[in-house]
N, CA, C and O atoms as a GROMACS GRO file, in nm:
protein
  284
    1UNK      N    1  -1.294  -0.277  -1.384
    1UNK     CA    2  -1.384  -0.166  -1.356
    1UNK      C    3  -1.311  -0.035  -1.375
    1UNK      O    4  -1.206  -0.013  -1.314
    2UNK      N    5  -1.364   0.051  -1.455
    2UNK     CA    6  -1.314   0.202  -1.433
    2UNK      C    7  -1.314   0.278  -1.283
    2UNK      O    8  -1.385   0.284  -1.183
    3UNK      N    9  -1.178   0.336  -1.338
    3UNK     CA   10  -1.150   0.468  -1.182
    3UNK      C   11  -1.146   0.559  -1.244
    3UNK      O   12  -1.105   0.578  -1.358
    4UNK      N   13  -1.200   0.642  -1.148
    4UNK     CA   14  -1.185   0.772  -1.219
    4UNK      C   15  -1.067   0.851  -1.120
    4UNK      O   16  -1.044   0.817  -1.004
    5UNK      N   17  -0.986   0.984  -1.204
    5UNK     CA   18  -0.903   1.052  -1.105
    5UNK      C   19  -0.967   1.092  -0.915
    5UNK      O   20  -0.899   1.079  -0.813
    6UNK      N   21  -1.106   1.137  -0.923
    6UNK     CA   22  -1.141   1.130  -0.779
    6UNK      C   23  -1.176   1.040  -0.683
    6UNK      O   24  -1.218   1.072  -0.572
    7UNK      N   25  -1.162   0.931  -0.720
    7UNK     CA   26  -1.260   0.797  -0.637
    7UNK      C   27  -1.118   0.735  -0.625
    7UNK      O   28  -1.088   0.686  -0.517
    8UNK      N   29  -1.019   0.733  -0.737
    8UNK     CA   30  -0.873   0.649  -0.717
    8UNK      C   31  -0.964   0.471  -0.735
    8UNK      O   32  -1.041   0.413  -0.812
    9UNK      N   33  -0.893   0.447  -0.610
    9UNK     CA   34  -0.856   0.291  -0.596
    9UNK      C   35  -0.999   0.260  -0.579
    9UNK      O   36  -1.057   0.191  -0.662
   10UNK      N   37  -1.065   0.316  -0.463
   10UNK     CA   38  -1.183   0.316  -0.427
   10UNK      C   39  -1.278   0.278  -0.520
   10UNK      O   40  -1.373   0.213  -0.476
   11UNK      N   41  -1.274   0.313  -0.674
   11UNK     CA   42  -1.392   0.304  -0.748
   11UNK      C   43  -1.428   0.194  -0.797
   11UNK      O   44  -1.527   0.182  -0.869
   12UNK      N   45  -1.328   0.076  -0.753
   12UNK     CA   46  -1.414  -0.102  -0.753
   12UNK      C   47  -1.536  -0.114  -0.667
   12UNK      O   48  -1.618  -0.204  -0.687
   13UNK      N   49  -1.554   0.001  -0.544
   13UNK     CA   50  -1.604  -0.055  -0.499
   13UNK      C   51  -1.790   0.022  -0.515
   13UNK      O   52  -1.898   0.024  -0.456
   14UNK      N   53  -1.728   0.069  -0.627
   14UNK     CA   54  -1.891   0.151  -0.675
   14UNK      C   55  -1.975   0.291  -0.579
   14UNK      O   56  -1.935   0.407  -0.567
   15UNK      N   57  -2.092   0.233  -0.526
   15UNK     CA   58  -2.149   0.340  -0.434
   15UNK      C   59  -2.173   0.270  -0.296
   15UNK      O   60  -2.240   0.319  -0.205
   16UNK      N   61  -2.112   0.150  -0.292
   16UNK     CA   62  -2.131   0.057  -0.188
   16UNK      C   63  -2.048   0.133  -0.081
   16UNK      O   64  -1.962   0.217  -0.108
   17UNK      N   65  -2.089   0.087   0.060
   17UNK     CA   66  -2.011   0.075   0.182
   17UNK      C   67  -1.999   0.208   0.270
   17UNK      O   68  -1.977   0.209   0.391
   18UNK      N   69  -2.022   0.353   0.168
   18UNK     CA   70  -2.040   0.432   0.211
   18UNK      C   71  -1.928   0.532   0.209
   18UNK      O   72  -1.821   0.473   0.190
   19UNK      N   73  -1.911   0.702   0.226
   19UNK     CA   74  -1.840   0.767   0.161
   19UNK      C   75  -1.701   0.758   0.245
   19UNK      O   76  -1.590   0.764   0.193
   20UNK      N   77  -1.721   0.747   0.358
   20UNK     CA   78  -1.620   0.769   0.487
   20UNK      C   79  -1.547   0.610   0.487
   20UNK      O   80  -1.426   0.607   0.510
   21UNK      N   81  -1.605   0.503   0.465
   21UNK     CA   82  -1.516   0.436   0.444
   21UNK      C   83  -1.418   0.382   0.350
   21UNK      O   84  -1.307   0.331   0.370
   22UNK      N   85  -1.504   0.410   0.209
   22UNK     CA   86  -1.420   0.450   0.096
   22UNK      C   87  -1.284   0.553   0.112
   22UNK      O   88  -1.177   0.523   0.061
   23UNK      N   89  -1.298   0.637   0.164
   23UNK     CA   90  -1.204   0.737   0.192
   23UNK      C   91  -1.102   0.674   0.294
   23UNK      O   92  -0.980   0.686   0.287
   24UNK      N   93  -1.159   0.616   0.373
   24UNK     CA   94  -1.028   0.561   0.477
   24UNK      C   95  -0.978   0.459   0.396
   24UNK      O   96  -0.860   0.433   0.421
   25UNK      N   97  -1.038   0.380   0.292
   25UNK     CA   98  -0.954   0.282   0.232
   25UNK      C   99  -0.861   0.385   0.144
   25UNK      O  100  -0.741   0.391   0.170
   26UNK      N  101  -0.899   0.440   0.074
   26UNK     CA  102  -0.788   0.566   0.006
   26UNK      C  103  -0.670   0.566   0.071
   26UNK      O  104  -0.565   0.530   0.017
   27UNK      N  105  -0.677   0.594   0.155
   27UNK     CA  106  -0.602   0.700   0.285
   27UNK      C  107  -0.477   0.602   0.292
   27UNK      O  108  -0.357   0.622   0.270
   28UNK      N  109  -0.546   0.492   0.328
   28UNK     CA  110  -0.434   0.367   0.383
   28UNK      C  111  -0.457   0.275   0.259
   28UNK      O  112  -0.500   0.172   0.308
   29UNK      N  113  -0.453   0.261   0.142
   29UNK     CA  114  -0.385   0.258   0.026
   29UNK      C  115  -0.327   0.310  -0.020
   29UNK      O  116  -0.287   0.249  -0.120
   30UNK      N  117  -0.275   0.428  -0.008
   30UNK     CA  118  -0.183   0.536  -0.045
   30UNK      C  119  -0.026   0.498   0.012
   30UNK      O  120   0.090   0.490  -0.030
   31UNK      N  121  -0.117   0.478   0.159
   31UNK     CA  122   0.001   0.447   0.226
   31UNK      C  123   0.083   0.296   0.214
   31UNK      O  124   0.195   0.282   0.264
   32UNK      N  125   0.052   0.250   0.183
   32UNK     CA  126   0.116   0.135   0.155
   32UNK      C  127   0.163   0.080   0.027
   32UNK      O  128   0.217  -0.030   0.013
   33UNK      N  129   0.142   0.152  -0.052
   33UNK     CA  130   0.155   0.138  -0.228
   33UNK      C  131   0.238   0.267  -0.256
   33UNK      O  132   0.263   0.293  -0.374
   34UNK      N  133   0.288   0.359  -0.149
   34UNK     CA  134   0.402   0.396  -0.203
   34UNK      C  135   0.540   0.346  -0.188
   34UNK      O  136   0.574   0.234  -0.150
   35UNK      N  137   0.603   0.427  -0.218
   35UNK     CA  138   0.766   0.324  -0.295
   35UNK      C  139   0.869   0.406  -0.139
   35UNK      O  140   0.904   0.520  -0.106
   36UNK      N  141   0.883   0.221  -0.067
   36UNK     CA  142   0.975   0.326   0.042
   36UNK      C  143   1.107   0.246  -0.002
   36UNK      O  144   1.106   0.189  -0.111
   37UNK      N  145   1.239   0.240   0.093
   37UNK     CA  146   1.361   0.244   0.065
   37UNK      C  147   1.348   0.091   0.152
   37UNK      O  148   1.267   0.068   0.242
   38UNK      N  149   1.447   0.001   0.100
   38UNK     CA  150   1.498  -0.096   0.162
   38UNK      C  151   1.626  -0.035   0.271
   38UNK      O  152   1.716   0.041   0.236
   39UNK      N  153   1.604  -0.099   0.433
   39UNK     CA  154   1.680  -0.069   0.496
   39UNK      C  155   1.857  -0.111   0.474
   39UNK      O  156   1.951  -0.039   0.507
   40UNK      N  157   1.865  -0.236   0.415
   40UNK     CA  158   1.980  -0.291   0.404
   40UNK      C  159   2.031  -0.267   0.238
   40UNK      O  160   2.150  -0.291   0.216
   41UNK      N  161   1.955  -0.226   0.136
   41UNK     CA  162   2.032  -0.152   0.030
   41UNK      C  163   2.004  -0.043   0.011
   41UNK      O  164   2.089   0.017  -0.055
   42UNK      N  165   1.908   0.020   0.044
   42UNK     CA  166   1.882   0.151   0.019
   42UNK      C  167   1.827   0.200  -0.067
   42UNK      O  168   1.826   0.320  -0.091
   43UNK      N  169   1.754   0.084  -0.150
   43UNK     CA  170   1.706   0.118  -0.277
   43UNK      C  171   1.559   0.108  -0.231
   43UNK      O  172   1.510   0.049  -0.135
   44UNK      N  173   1.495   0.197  -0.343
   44UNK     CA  174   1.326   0.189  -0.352
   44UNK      C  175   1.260   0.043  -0.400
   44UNK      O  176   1.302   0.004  -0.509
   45UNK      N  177   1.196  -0.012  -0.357
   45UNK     CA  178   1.164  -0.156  -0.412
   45UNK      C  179   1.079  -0.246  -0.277
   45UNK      O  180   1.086  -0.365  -0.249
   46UNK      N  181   1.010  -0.150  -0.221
   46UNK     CA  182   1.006  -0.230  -0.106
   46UNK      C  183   0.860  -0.314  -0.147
   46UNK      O  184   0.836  -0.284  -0.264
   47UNK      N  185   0.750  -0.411  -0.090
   47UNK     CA  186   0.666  -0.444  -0.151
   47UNK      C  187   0.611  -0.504  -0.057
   47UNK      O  188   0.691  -0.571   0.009
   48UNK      N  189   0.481  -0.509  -0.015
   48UNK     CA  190   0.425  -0.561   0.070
   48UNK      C  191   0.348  -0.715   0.079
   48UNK      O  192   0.233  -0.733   0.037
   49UNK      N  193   0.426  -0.817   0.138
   49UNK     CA  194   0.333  -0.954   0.073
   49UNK      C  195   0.234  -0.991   0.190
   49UNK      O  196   0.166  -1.092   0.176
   50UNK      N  197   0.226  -0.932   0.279
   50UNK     CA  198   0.107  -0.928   0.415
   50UNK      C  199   0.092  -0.864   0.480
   50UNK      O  200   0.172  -0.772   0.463
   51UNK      N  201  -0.005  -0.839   0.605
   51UNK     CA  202   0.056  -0.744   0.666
   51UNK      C  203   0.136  -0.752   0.769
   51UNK      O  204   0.141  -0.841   0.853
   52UNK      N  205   0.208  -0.643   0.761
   52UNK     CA  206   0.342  -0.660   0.838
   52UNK      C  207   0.410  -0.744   0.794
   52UNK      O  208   0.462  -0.801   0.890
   53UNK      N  209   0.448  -0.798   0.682
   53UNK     CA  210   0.493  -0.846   0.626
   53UNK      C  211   0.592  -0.773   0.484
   53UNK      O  212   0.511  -0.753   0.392
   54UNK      N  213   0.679  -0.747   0.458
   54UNK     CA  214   0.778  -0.655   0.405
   54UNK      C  215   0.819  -0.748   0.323
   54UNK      O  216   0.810  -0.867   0.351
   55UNK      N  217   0.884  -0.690   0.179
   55UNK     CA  218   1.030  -0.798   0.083
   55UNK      C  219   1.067  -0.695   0.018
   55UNK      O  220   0.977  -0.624  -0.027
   56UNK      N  221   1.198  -0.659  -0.003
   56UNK     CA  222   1.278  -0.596  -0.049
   56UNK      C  223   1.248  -0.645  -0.241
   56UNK      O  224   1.235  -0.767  -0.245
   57UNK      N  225   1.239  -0.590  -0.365
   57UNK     CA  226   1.244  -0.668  -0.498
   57UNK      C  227   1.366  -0.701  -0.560
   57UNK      O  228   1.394  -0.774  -0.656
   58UNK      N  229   1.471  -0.590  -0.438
   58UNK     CA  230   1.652  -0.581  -0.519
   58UNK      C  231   1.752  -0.682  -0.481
   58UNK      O  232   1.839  -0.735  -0.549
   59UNK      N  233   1.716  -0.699  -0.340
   59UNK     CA  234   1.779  -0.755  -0.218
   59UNK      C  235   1.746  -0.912  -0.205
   59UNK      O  236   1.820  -1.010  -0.202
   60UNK      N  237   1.603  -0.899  -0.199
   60UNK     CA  238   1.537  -1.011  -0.139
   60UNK      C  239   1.475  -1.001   0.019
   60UNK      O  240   1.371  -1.054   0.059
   61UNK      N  241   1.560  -0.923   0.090
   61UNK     CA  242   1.558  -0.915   0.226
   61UNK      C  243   1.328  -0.903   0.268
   61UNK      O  244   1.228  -0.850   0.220
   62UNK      N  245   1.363  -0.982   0.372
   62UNK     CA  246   1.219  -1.023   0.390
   62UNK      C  247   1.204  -0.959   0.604
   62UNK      O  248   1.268  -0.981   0.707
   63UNK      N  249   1.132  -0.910   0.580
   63UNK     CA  250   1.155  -0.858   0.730
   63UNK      C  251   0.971  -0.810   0.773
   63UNK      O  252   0.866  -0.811   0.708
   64UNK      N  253   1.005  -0.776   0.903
   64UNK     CA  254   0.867  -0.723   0.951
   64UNK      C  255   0.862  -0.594   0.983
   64UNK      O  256   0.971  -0.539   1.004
   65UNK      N  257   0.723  -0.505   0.995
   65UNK     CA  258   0.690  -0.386   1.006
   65UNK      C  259   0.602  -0.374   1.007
   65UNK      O  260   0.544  -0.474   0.964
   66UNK      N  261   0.499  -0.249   1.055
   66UNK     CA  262   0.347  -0.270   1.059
   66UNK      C  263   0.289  -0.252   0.989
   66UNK      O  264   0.340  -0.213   0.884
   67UNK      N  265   0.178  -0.263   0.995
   67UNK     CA  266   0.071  -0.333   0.925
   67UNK      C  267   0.083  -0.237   0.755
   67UNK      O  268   0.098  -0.305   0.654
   68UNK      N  269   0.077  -0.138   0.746
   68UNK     CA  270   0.087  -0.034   0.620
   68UNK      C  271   0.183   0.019   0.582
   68UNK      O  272   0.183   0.071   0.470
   69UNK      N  273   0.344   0.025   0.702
   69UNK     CA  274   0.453   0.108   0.685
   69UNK      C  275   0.510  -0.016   0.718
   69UNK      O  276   0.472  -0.104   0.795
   70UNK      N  277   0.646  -0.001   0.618
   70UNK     CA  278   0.778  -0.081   0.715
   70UNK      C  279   0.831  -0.012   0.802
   70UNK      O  280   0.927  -0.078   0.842
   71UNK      N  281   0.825   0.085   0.857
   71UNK     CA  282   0.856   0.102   0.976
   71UNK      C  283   0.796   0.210   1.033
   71UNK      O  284   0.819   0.238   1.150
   0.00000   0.00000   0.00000
């Protein structure tokens, strides 16, 4: 499905569900799909395989954190 630059991620989900919750999915997709630092190398690579669920891509290191942030 096409996105456009204003809708982002949101625009799978068409005109469904309504504007305010589209936007909170934004919000906290942002947050979790950016690139944070592994605590034990220090490198960017971190990746989310659940929630609260953390893996390092450099390291391996597998750890917990909440639900959208590792820490």
């Amino acid at each position: 499905m096409p996105r456009t630059k204003k809708v982002g991620p949101a625009g799978k989900f068409g005109t469904r569900y309504g504007k305010k919750i589209r936007d909170r999915f934004i919000d906290i997709h942002k947050v979790y799909k950016k690139d944070y630092l592994c605590p034990d190398c220090s490198k960017p690579g971190i990746k989310r395989i659940d929630s609260g669920i953390w893996v390092c891509n450099k390291c391996g290191l597998k750890f917990a954190g909440k639900a959208y942030k590792p820490k």
